[in-house]
Structures are given as structure tokens and as C-alpha cells.
C-alpha distance (Angstrom), angle and dihedral (degrees) to the residues before:
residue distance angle dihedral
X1 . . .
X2 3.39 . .
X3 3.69 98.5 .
X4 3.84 97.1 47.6
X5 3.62 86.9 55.1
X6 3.59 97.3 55.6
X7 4.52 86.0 37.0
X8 4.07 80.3 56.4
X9 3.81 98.2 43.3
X10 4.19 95.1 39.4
X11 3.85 89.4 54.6
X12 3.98 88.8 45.0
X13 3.83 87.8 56.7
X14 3.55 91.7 44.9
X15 4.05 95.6 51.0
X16 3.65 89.8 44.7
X17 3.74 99.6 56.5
X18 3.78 90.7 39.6
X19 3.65 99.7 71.0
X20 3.99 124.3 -11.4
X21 3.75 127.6 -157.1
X22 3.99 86.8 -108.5
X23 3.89 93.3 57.4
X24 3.81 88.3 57.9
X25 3.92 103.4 89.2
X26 4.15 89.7 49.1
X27 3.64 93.2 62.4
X28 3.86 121.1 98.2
X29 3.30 125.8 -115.9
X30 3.58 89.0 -102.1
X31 3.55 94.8 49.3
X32 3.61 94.7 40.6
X33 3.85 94.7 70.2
X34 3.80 101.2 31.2
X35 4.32 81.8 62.7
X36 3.43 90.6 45.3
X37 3.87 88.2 58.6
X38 3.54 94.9 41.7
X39 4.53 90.7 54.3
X40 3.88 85.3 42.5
X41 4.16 84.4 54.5
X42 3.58 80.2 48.4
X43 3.66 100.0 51.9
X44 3.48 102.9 49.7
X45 4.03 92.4 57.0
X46 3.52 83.7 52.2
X47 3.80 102.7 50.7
X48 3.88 84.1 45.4
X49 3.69 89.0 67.2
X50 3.56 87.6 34.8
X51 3.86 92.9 63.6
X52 3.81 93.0 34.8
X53 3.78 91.2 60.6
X54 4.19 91.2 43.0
X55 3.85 84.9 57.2
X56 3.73 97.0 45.0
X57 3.83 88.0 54.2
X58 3.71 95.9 42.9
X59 4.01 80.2 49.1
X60 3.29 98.6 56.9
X61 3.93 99.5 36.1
X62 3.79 86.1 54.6
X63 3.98 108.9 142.3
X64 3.63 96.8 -116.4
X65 4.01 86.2 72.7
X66 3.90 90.1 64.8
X67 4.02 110.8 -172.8
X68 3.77 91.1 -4.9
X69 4.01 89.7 67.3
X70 3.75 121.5 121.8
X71 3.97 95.3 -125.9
X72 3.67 89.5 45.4
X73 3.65 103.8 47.3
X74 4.24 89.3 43.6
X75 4.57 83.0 56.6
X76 3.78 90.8 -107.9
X77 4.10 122.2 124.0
X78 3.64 103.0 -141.8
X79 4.44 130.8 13.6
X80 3.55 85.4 -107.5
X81 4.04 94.8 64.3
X82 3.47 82.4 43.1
X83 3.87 101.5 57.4
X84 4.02 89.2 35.6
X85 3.61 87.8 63.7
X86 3.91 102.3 41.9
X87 3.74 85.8 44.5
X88 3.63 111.0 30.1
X89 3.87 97.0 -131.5
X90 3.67 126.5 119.8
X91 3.31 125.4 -85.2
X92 3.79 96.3 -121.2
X93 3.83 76.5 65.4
X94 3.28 102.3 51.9
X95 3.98 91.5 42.5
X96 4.18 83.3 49.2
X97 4.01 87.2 46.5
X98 4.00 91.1 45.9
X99 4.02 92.4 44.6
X100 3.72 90.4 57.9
X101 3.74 104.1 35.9
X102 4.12 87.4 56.8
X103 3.92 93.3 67.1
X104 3.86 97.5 36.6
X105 3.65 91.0 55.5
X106 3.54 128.8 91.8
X107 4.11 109.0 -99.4
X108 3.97 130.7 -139.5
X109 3.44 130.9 -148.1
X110 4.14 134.3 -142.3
X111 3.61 81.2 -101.1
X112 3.79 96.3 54.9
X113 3.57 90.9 -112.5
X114 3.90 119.8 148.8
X115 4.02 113.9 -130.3
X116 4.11 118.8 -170.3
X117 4.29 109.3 -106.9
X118 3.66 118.3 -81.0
X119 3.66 89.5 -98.8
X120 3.54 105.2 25.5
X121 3.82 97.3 174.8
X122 4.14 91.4 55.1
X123 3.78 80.4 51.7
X124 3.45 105.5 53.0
X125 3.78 94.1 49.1
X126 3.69 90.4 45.4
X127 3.44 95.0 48.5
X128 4.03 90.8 48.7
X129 4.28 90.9 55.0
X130 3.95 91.4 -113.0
X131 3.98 96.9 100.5
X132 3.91 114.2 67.1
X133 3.90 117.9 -142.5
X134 3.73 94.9 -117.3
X135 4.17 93.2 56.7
X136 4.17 87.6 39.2
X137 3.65 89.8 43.6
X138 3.98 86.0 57.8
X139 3.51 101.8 37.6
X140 3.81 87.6 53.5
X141 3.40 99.9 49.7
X142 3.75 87.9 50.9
X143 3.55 96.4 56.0
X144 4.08 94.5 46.0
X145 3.83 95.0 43.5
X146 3.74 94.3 83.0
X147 3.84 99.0 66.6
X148 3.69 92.0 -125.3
X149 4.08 90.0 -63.0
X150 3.80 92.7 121.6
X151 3.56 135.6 91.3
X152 4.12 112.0 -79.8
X153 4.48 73.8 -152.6
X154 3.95 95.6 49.5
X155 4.28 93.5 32.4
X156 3.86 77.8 59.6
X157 3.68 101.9 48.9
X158 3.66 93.3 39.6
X159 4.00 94.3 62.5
X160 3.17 96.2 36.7
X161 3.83 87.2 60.8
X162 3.61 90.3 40.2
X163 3.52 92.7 56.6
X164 3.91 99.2 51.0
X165 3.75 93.5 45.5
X166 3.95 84.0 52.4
X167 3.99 93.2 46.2
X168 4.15 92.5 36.6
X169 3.91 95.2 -117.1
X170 4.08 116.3 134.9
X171 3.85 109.9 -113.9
X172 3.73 83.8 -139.7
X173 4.08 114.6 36.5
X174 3.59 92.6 21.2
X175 3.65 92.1 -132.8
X176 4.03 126.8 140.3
X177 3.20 114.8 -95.5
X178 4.13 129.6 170.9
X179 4.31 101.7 -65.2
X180 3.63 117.8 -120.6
X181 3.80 119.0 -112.2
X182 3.90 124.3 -119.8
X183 3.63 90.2 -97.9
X184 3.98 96.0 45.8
X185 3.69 81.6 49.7
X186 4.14 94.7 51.0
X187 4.04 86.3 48.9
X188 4.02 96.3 49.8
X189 3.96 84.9 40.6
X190 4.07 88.9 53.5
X191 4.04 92.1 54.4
X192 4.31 83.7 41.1
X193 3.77 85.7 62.0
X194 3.54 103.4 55.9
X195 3.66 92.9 51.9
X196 3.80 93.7 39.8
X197 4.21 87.1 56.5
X198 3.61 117.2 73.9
X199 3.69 97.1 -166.6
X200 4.25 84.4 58.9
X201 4.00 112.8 -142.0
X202 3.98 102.3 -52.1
X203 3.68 91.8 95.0
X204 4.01 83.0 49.7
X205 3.81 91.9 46.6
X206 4.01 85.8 48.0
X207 3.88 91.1 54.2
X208 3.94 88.4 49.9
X209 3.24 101.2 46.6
X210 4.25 80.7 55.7
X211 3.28 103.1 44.1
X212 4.05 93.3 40.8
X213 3.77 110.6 121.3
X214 3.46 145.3 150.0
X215 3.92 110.6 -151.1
X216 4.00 143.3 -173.3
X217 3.92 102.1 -125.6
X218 3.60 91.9 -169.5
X219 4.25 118.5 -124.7
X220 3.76 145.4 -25.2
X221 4.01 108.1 -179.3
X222 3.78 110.3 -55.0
X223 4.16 89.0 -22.4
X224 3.91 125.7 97.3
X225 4.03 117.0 -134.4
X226 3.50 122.6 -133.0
X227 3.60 125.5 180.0
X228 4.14 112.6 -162.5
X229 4.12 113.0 -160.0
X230 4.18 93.7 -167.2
X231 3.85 123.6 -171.0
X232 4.10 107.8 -135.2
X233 3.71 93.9 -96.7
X234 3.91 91.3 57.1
X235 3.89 90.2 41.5
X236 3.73 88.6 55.0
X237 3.44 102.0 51.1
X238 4.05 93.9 49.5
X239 4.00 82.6 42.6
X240 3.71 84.0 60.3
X241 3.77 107.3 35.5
X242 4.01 87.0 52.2
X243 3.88 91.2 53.4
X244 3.72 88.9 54.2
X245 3.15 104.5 55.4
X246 3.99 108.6 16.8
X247 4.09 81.6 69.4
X248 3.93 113.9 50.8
X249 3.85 89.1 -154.4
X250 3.84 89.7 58.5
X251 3.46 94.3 44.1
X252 4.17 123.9 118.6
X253 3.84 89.9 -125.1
X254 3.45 115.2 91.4
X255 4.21 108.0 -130.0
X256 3.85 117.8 -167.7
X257 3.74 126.1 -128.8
X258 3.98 92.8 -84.6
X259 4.03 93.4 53.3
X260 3.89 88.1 51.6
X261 3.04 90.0 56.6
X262 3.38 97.9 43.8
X263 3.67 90.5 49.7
X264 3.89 94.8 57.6
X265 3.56 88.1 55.4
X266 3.28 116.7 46.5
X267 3.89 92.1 37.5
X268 3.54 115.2 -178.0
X269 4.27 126.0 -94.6
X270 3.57 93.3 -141.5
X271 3.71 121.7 110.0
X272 4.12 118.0 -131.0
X273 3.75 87.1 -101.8
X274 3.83 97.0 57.2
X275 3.90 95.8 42.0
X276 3.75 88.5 53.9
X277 4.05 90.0 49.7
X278 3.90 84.6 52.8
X279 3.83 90.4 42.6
X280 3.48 89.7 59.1
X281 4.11 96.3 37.2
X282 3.85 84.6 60.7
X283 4.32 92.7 45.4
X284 3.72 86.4 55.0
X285 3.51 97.3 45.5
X286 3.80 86.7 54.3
X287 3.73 101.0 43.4
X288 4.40 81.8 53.9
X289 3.90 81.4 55.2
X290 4.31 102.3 51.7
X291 3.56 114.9 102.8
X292 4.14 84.6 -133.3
X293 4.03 85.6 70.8
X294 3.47 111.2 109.2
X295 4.08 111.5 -120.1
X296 3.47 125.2 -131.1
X297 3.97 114.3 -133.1
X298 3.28 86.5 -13.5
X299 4.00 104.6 -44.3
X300 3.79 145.9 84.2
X301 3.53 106.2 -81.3
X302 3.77 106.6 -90.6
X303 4.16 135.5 -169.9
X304 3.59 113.3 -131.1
X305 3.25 120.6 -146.9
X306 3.49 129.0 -171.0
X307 3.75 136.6 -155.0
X308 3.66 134.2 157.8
X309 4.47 107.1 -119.5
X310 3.99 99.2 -129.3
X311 4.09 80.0 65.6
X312 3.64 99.9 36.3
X313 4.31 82.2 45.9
X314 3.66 90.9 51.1
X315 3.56 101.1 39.1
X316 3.73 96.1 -125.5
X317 3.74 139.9 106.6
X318 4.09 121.8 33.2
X319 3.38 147.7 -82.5
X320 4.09 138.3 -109.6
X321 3.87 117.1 -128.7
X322 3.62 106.5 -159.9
X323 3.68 111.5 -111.0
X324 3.85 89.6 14.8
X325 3.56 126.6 106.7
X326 3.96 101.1 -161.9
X327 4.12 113.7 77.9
X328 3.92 114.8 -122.4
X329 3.77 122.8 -133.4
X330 3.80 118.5 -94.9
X331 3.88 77.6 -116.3
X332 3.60 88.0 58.9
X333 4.12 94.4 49.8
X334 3.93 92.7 44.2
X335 4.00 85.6 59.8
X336 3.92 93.4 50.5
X337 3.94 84.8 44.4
X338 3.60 83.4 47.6
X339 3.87 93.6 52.8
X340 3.52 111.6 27.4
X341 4.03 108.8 28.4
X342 4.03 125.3 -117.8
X343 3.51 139.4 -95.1
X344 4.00 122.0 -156.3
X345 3.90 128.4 -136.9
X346 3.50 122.8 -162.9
X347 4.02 111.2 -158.0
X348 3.51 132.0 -172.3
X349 4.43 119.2 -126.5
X350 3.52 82.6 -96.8
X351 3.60 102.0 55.6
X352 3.78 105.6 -105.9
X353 3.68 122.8 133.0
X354 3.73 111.3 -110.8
X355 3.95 106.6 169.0
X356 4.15 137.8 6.3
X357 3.48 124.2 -159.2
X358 2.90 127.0 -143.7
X359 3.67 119.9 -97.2
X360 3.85 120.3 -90.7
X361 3.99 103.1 -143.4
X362 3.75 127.3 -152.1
X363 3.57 126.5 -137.9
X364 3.70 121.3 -26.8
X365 3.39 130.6 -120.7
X366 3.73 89.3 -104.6
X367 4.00 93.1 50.8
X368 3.90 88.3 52.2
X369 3.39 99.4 55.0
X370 3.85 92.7 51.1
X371 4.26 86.4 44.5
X372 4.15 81.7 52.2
X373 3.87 101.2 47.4
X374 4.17 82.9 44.9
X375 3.47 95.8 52.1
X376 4.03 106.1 20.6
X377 4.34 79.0 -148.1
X378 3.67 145.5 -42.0
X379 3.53 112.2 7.7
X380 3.69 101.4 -138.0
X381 3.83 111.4 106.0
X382 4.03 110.9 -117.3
X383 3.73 84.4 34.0
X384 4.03 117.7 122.2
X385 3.72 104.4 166.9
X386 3.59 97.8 118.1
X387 4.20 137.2 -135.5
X388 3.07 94.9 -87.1
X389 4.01 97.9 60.8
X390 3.66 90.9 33.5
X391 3.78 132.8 99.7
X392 3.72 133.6 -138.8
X393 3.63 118.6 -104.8
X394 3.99 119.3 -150.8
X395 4.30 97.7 -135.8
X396 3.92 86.6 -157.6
X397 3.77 104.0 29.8
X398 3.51 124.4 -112.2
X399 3.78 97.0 -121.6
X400 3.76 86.2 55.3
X401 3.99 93.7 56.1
X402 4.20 91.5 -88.1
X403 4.30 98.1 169.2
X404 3.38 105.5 -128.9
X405 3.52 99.9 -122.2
X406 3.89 138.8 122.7
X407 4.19 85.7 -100.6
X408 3.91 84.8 67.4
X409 3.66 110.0 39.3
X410 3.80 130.9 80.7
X411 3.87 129.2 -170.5
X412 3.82 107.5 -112.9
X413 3.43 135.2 169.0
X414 4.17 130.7 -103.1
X415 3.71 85.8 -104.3
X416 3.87 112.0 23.3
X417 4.02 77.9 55.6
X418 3.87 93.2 53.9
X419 3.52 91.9 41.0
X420 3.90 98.7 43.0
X421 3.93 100.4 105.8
X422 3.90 93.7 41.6
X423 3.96 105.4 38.0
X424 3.90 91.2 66.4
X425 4.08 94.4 -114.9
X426 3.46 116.0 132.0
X427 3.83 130.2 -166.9
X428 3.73 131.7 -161.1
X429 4.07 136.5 179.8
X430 3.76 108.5 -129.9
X431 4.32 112.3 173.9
X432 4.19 82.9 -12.0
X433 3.54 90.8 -69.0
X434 4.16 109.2 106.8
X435 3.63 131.6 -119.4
X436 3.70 139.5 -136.9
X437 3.59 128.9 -135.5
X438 4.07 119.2 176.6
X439 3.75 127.8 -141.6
X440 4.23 110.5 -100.0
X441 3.77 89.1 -111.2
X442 3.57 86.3 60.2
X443 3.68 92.1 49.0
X444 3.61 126.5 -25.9
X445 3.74 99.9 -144.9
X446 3.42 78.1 64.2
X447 4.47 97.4 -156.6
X448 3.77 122.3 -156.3
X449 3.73 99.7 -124.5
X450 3.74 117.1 -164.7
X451 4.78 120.1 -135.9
X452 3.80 113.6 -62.0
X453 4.08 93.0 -178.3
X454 4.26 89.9 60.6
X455 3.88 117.4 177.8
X456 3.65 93.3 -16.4
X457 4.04 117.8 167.1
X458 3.60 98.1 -100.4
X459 3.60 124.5 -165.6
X460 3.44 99.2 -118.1
């Protein structure tokens, strides 16, 4: 034991005074990625320890051992408690570490006799610090997700040529080649699987169709968690509909020369994550709007929102979603204002209702269609969400006399709406037809420029 400790901390020392974390930004570019390969070389002979020594204590913590197992006599409940706290990882990690280490070790039988690992070619190039974790981790589970229904012939063939794609070495001529990355790897290990599988992907589809779910995860701060559990057809689609639109060069709408360009330079400071919330904000807002959308008590299904007027006059204080615990901004309840009209309650000191108005609508379905063909979608330049996922924007707010009328409203998007008085972009109605102002980052002479879509068909 002794002398693998002091193997283990040697070639620690040596790593250490090889290259430090400090040296990093004085390397050339050159240099930069050569050392990167070199400490990924480095990495992979160390998680192949890592995983050997997860297995060995999940071995010998194994239930069968009762009181005498390793987890049990060190006070922790499982091996992967155990490891976590010896190593400081997460269990996940250690359960991920433990998962994999079982079928790239050697087995034993009743008999004591000593079979080869399940996939003894993952192994060996695991073992040997040329196979990463992420591309064995894949192979694996492609060879184990058949149940043993394969072919032992074809379960052969397939890792072997899973393994030399992964390691960049022709399955015929042997020869190097350029390696495949972990998620090349996961692709060619997908179309693997459905020849590997006898029964093909019904009993797959079957599973998904169980397991499919959409689900309230409950709260993180002042954000709602959702998890979505999508079959492949439903993963597709939203695959697709977020490539068309997170990308305005991918996008449906056709954009001249001077939106291109206006596109490329104004970018956009949202991360993929938040564009795809805002993607799907807009979807929903849509899908509220279709005529197919069942009504409830005899209208389209509509948030309420409440808010008392002294703080929607002021501008201070929050909103009440119905339904929702959290408050929303007064920001938040001059957009829905904005979008979907008002309604006022009169209340007594005590609380009881004593009057309704009636409600104060926002553009017709006539006046959005015009607003649509006008604008062909949100008005912002480097926008592509189109009309039909936008909403209409009151130039000179309601609350401050604004007519509605198709002279006063602009399409905008879910979030260049929200964001409108706080992203520095500024829109004006000159002759009906709206204007464009850009934030002084974008250019500080800041010019009003007038529509470049026109009347375009819009898909409204």
C-alpha cells in the first residue's frame, strides 16, 4: 500500500510543478492546446484508477458481507456515502463511478473461477488511460441495454467498432485516423443499439410513452421548476422550433440584407437557456390565442392578475398572479395590462366587492391582424420571433390615455416587451407607421430608424 501511495503522490508532485493553473494564460495558442491534451491524457489514467477503486469498495461493501462490509464498518449506509466522503464528490458520482467499474472489472464465479469483464475491450482501453469515461460510459451502456437478447457475435463487433471510432483507429486498416468525440461516440452508439436489440425500439417507445410526463417540481427562489420527460417525437419538434428561432438566420421569416446585418450586430445578451424560456413564453402565449383552445366559461383561457390602482398609479409595490404565490413587478402587471386589457374592482374598507367594471379590451382580432401584416413580427431589428408569437405593444400606454388603435400598437416580442423600458430601446409612431430607436451601446448617436420588413405576409 505503501508504495502506491508514494507512486500516487510522486506523480502528483510531478504534474503539479509541470504546469500550474497560473502558467496557463502565458502559453501560446499552440501550446495552449497541445497541454490541454497532454492533462486530458492525464485525466483519463486517473479516473481509471478512480473507477477501479469505486468498484473495489462497492465490492467489498457488497450486502452479502453484512457487518463485516467496508461501508458499514467505516459508519456509512451504502459504498457510495462511503467514497463521497473519502473523496469529496457526489454521490451521483460515486454511484456513476461504481456502475461502471462493476462491468470493467474482472468477474468471479461460485466456483472461484475468474471470467474476462463484460466488455473486455472497453476495459482494456480504459484501464490503459486511452478511453475517456464519457465514450466508455456510452459504449457500456450500449452493450448492457439489451438484457442479454443480442448476439454474443454482433455485441462483439459492435464494441469493437465503438472502441476504434472512440480511439481514431480504422476498424478495417487499422490505421489512425482523427478520434471520435464523446458525443460522436453517443450518436454511433444510438444507431449500434437498434441493431444490437432484436425486439427493435417498440419496447423503447412503450417505456416512453410510460414514463412520459410533464411535472410541477415545486420552487427555486422566485422561479418555478418544471421537469419535462419527452418521447422522441416531442423532443424533435422543440429541437426544431428552438433552432428556428433561437438563430435569426434559421429563422422562417425572411430578413433582408439590412436586418442581417443588423442581427450580427446587435447580437442578443441572452444565454441559450433564457432564449429558449422566452421561446416557449411566446408558444404558450400563442397556443392561449388559437381558436382550437378550449374556453373556460365561455372565454380564452386568461391569467388574472390583480393589483390594487394607488400601486399600479405610483409604480410601486407588486402584483398577484392568480394561482401563484410569488408577487410580479409593477413592470410585470403594466405588460399584462399592456396585452390583455383591465378590469376594475371597487371594494369596500372591509374587503367586499362593491362594483365591476366592465372590462377595457385591447386590440381586436381585426386590429391585430392589420398590426401583423404591418409589421410581419416584433419590431426590434435582429428579432425573428414572428406575428404570430408576438404581442402588441401600446406606443403611448394605455394608463396614460394610449387609443387603442392600430396607429398605437407595435408587434413585440414576450421579452423585448418586458424588457422595453430597461434594455435602452425605444419605439415611437411617426405617420402610424413605428419607429426604432437603439440602445447607446448599440450606437450612441442613437438614430430613429423607420420598418424595413413593410406589409409583409405575416403569419398571424
Amino acid at each position: 500500500m505503501d508504495e502506491i501511495t508514494d507512486a500516487l503522490a510522486a506523480a502528483m508532485a510531478s504534474a503539479r510543478s509541470a504546469v500550474t493553473a497560473g502558467a496557463i494564460p502565458g502559453l501560446s495558442d499552440a501550446g495552449l492546446l497541445t497541454t490541454m491534451a497532454r492533462a486530458e491524457e492525464l485525466g483519463r489514467t486517473v479516473d481509471a484508477l478512480r473507477v477501479a477503486m469505486a468498484a473495489e469498495v462497492a465490492e467489498r461493501s457488497r450486502p452479502s458481507l453484512g457487518g463485516e462490509r467496508l461501508s458499514a464498518r467505516q459508519g456509512c449506509r451504502t459504498p457510495f456515502e462511503l467514497i463521497a466522503r473519502v473523496t469529496g464528490v457526489s454521490e451521483r458520482t460515486a454511484v456513476q463511478r461504481c456502475r461502471l467499474g462493476e462491468r470493467l472489472r474482472r468477474r468471479e464465479t461460485l466456483a472461484g473461477e475468474i471470467l474476462p469483464p463484460q466488455v473486455p475491450i472497453v476495459a482494456a482501453a480504459f484501464a490503459a488511460g486511452r478511453l475517456g469515461i464519457d465514450a466508455a460510459t456510452v459504449i457500456v451502456n450500449t452493450m448492457t441495454s439489451t438484457g442479454g437478447r443480442a448476439d454474443p457475435g454482433l455485441l462483439s463487433e459492435a464494441e469493437h467498432a465503438l472502441v476504434a471510432s472512440a480511439l481514431g483507429i480504422d476498424d478495417a486498416t487499422g490505421e489512425q485516423w482523427v478520434p471520435f468525440t464523446a458525443d460522436q461516440t453517443r450518436i454511433q452508439a444510438i444507431q449500434w443499439q437498434v441493431a444490437l436489440d432484436p425486439d427493435g425500439a417498440e419496447p423503447r417507445e412503450r417505456r416512453a410513452m410510460v414514463e412520459r410526463g410533464f411535472t410541477r417540481l415545486g420552487k427555486r427562489g422566485d422561479l418555478t421548476r418544471y421537469r419535462l420527460d419527452a418521447i422522441p417525437e416531442l423532443a424533435g419538434k422543440l429541437e426544431r422550433l428552438m433552432d428556428a428561432y433561437l438563430s435569426p438566420k434559421v429563422t422562417g421569416v425572411f430578413l433582408t440584407e439590412e436586418e442581417r446585418r443588423d442581427a450580427d450586430l446587435h447580437g442578443d445578451a441572452r444565454n441559450g437557456a433564457q432564449q429558449r424560456h422566452d421561446i416557449l413564453m411566446a408558444v404558450v402565449d400563442s397556443a392561449a390565442r388559437a381558436a382550437e383552445t378550449p374556453t373556460i366559461g365561455g372565454a380564452s383561457p386568461t391569467v388574472l392578475v390583480s393589483v390594487s390602482a394607488d400601486d399600479l398609479e405610483r409604480g410601486t409595490g407588486a402584483g398577484w398572479i392568480d394561482g401563484v404565490e410569488e408577487p410580479v413587478s409593477i413592470g410585470a402587471v403594466k405588460q399584462f395590462i399592456c396585452t390583455g386589457g383591465i378590469q376594475k374592482g371597487y371594494f369596500d374598507p372591509d374587503g367586499r366587492l362593491t362594483a365591476l367594471g366592465s372590462p377595457e379590451r385591447c386590440f381586436t382580432p381585426q386590429q391585430r391582424r392589420g398590426i401583423a401584416l404591418r409589421d410581419g413580427g416584433c419590431v426590434i431589428p435582429g428579432c425573428g420571433i414572428p406575428a404570430g408569437w408576438c404581442e402588441i405593444h401600446h406606443v403611448q400606454e394605455h394608463s396614460q390615455g394610449g387609443p387603442t388603435q392600430t396607429d398605437n400598437g407595435v408587434m413585440l416580442c414576450w421579452f423585448h416587451h418586458r424588457t422595453l423600458e430597461t434594455s435602452g430601446w425605444q419605439v415611437a409612431m411617426q405617420n402610424g407607421v413605428p419607429h426604432i430607436r437603439p440602445p447607446v451601446w448599440i450606437d450612441p448617436r442613437r438614430p430613429w430608424r423607420g420598418p424595413t420588413r413593410r406589409a409583409r405576409i405575416a403569419h398571424v
